[in-house]
Biotite code that builds the C-alpha atoms (Angstrom):
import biotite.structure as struc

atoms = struc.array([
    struc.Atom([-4.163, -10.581, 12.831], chain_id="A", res_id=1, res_name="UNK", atom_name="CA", element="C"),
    struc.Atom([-1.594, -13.474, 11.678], chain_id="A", res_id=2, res_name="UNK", atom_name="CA", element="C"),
    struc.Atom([-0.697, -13.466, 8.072], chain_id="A", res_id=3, res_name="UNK", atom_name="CA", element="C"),
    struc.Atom([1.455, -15.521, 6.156], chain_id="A", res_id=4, res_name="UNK", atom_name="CA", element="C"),
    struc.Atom([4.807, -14.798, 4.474], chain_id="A", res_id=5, res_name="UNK", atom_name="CA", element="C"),
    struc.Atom([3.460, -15.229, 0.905], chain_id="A", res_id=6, res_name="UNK", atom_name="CA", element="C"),
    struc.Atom([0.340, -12.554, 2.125], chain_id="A", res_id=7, res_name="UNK", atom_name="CA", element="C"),
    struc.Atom([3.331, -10.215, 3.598], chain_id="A", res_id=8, res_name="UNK", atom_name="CA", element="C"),
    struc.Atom([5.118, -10.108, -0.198], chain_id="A", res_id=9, res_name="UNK", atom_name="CA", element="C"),
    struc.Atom([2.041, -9.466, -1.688], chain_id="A", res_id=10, res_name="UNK", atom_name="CA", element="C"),
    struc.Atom([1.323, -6.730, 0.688], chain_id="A", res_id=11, res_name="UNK", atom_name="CA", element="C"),
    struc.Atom([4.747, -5.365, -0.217], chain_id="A", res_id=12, res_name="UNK", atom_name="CA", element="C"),
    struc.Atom([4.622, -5.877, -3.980], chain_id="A", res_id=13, res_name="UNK", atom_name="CA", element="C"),
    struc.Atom([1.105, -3.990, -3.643], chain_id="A", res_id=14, res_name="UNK", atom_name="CA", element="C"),
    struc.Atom([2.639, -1.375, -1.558], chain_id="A", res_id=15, res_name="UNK", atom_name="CA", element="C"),
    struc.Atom([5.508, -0.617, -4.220], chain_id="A", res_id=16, res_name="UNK", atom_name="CA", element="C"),
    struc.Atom([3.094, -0.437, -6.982], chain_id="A", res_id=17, res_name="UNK", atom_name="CA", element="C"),
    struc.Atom([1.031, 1.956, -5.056], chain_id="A", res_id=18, res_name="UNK", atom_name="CA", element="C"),
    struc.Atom([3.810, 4.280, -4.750], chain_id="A", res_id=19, res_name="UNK", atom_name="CA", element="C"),
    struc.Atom([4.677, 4.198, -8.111], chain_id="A", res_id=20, res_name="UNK", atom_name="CA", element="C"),
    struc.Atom([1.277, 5.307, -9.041], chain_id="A", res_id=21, res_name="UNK", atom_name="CA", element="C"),
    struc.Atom([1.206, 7.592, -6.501], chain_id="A", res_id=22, res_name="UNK", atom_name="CA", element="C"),
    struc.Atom([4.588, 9.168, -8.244], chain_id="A", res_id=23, res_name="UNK", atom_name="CA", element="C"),
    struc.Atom([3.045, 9.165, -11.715], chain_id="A", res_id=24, res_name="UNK", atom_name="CA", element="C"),
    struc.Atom([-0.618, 10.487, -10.715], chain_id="A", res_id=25, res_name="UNK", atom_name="CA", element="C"),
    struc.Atom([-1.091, 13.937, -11.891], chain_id="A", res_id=26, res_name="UNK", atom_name="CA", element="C"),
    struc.Atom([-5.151, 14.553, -10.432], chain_id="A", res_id=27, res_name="UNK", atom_name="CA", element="C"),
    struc.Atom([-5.154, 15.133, -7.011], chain_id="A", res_id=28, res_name="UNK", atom_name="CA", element="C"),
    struc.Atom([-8.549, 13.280, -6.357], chain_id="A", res_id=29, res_name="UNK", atom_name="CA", element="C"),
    struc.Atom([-6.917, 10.495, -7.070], chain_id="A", res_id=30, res_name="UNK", atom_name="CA", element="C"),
    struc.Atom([-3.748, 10.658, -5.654], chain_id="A", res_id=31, res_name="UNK", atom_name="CA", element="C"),
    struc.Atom([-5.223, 11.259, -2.586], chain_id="A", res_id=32, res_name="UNK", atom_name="CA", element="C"),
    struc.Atom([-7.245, 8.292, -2.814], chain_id="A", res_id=33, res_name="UNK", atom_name="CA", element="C"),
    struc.Atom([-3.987, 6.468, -3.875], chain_id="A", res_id=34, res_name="UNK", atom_name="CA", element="C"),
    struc.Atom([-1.896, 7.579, -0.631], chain_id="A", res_id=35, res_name="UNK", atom_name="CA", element="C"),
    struc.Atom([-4.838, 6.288, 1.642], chain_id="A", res_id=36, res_name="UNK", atom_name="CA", element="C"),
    struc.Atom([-4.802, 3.094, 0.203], chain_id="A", res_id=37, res_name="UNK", atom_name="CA", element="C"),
    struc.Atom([-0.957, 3.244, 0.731], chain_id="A", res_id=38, res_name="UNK", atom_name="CA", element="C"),
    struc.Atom([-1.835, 4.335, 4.753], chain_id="A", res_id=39, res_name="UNK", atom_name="CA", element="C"),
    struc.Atom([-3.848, 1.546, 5.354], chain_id="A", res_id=40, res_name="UNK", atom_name="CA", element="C"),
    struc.Atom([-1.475, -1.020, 3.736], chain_id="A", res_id=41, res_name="UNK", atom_name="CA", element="C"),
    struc.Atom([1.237, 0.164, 5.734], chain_id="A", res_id=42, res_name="UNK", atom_name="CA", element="C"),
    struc.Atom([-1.036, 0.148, 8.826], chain_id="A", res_id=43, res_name="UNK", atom_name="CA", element="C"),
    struc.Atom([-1.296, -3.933, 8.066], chain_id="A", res_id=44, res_name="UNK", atom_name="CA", element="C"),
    struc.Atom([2.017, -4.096, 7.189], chain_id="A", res_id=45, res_name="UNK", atom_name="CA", element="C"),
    struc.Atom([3.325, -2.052, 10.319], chain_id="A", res_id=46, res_name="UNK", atom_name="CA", element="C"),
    struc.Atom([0.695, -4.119, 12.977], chain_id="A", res_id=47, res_name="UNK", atom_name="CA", element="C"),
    struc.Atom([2.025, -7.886, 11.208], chain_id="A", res_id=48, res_name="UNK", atom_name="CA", element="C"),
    struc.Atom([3.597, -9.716, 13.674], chain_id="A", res_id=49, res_name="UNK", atom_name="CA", element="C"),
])
């Protein structure tokens, strides 16, 4: 999968918010629903060429 530089910040930018709200969540339900969404980011992230 090709994606473009201005797709690769907003992966990042989505990818820092995540984390923040990942940091601030106090119910685990969601958090873990949070840090899967962070995995499979990353995943894209990791597999961009």
């Amino acid at each position: 999968m090709m994606i473009s530089h201005e797709e690769m910040i907003i992966f990042l930018k989505e990818m820092y918010l995540l984390m923040n709200e990942y940091k601030r969540c106090e119910e685990a339900q969601i958090k873990e629903l949070i840090y899967k969404d962070i995995q499979l980011l990353g995943e894209v992230i990791v597999s961009a060429p």
